[in-house]
N, C-alpha and C positions, 0 to 999 in steps of 0.2 A: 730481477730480484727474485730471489726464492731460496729452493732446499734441491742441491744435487747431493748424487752418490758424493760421499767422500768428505762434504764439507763436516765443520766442526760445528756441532751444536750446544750453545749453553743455555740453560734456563735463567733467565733472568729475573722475571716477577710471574705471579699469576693474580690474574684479576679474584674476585669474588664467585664461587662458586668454580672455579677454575676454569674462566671463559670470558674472554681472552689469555692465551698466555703471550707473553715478552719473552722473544727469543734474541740471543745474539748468533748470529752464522754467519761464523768466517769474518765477524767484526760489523757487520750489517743490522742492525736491529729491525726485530718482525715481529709483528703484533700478529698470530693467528686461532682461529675458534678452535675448539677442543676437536669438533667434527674432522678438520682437517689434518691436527696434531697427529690423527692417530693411523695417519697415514706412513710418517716419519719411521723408521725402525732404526733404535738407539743401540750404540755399543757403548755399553760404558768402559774409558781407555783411567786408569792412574797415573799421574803425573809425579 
């Protein structure tokens, strides 16, 4: 379980203070600290 190149990420909730966030990737739900969030690098795609 995790975050590779290519998957899909969507925000789903953020906790208080924004730490934890709730991620959906690729249909998998993942609760992770902001520390490691910002390891992620987003493209944002429109549907």
């Amino acid at each position: 379980m995790g975050c590779l190149p290519g998957n899909e990420v969507e925000l789903v909730q953020m906790a208080p203070f924004a730490d934890p966030m709730y991620l959906n990737i690729n249909g998998t739900h993942l609760a992770i600290r902001k520390e490691t969030a910002i390891h992620i690098l987003i493209e944002i795609t429109h549907e």
